[in-house]
C-alpha positions, 0 to 999 in steps of 0.5 A, a space after each residue: 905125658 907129664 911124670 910127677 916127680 915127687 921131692 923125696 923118695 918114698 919110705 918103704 920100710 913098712 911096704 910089706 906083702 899080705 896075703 888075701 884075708 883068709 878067716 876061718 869059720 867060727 860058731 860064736 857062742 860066747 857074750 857077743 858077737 854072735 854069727 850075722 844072718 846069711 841074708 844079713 851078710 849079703 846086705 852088707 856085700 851090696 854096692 853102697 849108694 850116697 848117704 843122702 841118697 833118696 834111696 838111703 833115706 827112704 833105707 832110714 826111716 824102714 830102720 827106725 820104724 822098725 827098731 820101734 817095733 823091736 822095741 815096742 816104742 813109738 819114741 820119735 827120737 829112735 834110731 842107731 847110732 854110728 857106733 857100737 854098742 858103748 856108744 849108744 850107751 855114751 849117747 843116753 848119758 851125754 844128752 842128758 846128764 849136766 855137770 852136778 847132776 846126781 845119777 845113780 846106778 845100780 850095779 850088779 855086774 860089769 856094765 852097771 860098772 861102766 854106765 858109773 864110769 861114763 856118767 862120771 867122765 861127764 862130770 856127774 855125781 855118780 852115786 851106786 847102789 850095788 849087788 853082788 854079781 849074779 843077784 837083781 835089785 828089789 823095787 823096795 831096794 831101789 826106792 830106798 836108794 832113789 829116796 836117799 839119793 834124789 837121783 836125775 836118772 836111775 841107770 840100770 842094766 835089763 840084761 847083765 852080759 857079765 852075770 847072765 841075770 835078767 833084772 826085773 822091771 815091773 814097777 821101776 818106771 813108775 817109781 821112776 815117775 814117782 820120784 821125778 827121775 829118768 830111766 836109762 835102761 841098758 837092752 844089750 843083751 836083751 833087745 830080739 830075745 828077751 821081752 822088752 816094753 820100752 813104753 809099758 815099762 816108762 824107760 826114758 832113755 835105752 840103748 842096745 847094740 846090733 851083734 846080739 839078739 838082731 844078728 847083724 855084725 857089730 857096729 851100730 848102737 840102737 838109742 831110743 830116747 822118751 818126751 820126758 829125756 827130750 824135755 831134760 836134754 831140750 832144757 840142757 844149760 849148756 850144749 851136748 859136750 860130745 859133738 858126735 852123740 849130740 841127738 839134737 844135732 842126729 835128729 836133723 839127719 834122722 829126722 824130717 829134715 835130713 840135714 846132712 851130720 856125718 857119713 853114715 855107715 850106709 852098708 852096715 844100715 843095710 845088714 841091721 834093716 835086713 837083720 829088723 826085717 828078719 825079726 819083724 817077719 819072724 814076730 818078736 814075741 816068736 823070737 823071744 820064744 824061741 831064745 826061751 826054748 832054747 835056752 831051757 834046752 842048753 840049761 836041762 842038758 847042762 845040768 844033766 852033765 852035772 853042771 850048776 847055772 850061776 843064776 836061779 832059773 826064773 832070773 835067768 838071761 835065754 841069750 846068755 847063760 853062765 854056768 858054774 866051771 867044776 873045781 878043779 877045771 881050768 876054764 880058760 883052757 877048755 874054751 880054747 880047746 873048744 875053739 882051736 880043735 872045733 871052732 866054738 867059742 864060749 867065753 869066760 867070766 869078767 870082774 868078781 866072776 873071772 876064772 868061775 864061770 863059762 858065759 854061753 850065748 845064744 843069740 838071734 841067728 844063734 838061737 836054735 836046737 842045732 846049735 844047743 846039740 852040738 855044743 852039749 856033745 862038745 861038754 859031754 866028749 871033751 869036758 872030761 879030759 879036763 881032770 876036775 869035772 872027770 872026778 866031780 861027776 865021777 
């Protein structure tokens, strides 16, 4: 028998010994994630198969029919990107936005700040029209600006995670059309649970992410992309500058060709088509439902405690609801209160809103009255050991 023998010795300065990785059961009811299906979950555990496998690819062409169906598109190009959320949302931009391109954003919150952010590092001419944190645009507001501004796309965020506002989109796509520009729609926080109508409402470009609404772990970005993008993207005088992104080089893979791109994650396909299977068996106008009965549930609760939403009730998110922390309460200090003695997580405020709100999620799986009870119980008990709500509603 042969012995490798090895020229210098081997380093162990970092060889350490880990125990087994112990997690501790968590209700994640802050802006995401959210907790995975069980069915989902055990998906994921399945063995992996080859990602050119027959088996896979079969897998492939399930999961962006039925993302189509959660979407309510027929757009060809449909499907999720190798990556979370912000790379879906990188992808709308990288495919279609050429150096000198004028791209406005309408900003009210914190990821109309990041669309600005992304479209600026591919060198466009990033123009912003902007809301106060809490406020949506009117379709006078944003005809102005598409007016002045003579914009390729018109970024915008549906549903604003950091805000909890719902921006109304009838007639954006048809002013869209009338000014000759593209729609980029972010469906983050809105895709499973909120209404969403990708071809009524003529979005060109839309992206989401799997940990919300569809209730799988993080780490695909759904991306779904109309004719009139594929025709900008199509027209592009020079190629796509992120190699990873590039759909025209994905739609080989994800297309009737499968030509082999990149390893795909296959099992975290498998959890998001169990997660699509789940909502298509469930029926999405069910789902968005659901999200809504619930989310008025949390909302009448809430107030009763004497607690005000940040957001007027017809603009309201029913996935995500951030509520007003009372004068005197140290936000962050409840939070963790809530998750280190009882293993519920809410989350904090971002940007202008950071330390005067609570952001509270429900989301897909999340989304029910057991959890909307049990997260009242936690306000009504442990809230007022925290000084300044005792002596608000006193």
């Amino acid at each position: 028998m042969v012995t490798a023998q090895y020229p210098l010795p081997v380093d162990d300065r970092h060889r350490k010994s880990f125990a087994k990785i112990a997690t501790p059961d968590r209700l994640l009811l802050g802006p995401g994630p959210s907790n995975a299906h069980p069915t989902v979950l055990q998906a994921l555990a399945r063995t992996p198969v080859g990602h050119l496998d027959p088996l896979y690819i079969e897998l492939m062409g399930e999961v962006q029919e039925l993302l189509r169906y959660a979407w309510q598109t027929d757009n060809y190009l449909t499907l999720p990107m190798s990556g979370t959320g912000s790379a879906a949302m990188e992808a709308t931009i990288a495919n279609t936005v050429e150096p000198g391109d004028t791209v406005l954003v309408a900003v009210k919150g914190y990821f109309g700040l990041r669309l600005a952010d992304m479209a600026n590092r591919y060198r466009a001419k990033v123009k912003k029209l902007e809301k106060p944190w809490g406020q949506w645009f009117s379709l006078d507001e944003l005809e102005a600006a598409l007016i002045e501004y003579k914009p390729a796309i018109l970024a915008i965020v549906h549903a604003e995670t950091s805000t909890g506002v719902c921006q109304p989109m009838d007639g954006v796509g048809d002013l869209c059309r009338k000014h000759d520009c593209l729609l980029l729609l972010d469906t983050v926080t809105s895709l499973g649970g909120v209404p969403v109508y990708i071809d009524e409402w003529k979005v060109d470009l839309a992206y989401s992410c799997s940990q919300k609404g569809l209730s799988c772990p993080p780490g695909l970005g759904p991306f779904t992309m109309g004719s009139r993008a594929e025709t900008k993207m199509k027209a592009r005088t020079s190629k796509v500058p992120n190699w990873y992104l590039d759909v025209s080089l994905l739609n080989k893979y994800w297309g009737d060709d499968r030509i082999y791109h990149h390893t795909a994650p296959v099992n975290m396909n498998f959890g998001m088509r169990e997660a699509l299977r789940l909502l298509s068996e469930e029926g999405v106008g069910q789902a968005w439902a659901r999200h809504r009965k619930n989310a008025e549930a949390l909302w009448a609760g809430l107030e009763s405690l004497g607690l005000s939403m940040h957001v007027p009730a017809d603009r309201r998110l029913p996935t995500l609801t951030t509520v007003r922390i009372p004068e005197g309460v140290d936000g962050k200090a409840f939070s963790r209160h809530l998750l280190n003695q009882y293993g519920v997580e809410i989350g904090g405020g971002l940007g202008s809103l950071a330390g005067k709100i609570w952001r509270i999620g429900l989301m897909g799986y999340n989304s029910n009255p057991q959890n909307v009870n049990r997260l009242l119980n936690l306000f009504e008990t442990e809230l007022p050991r925290f000084g300044g709500y005792a002596a608000s509603v006193a």
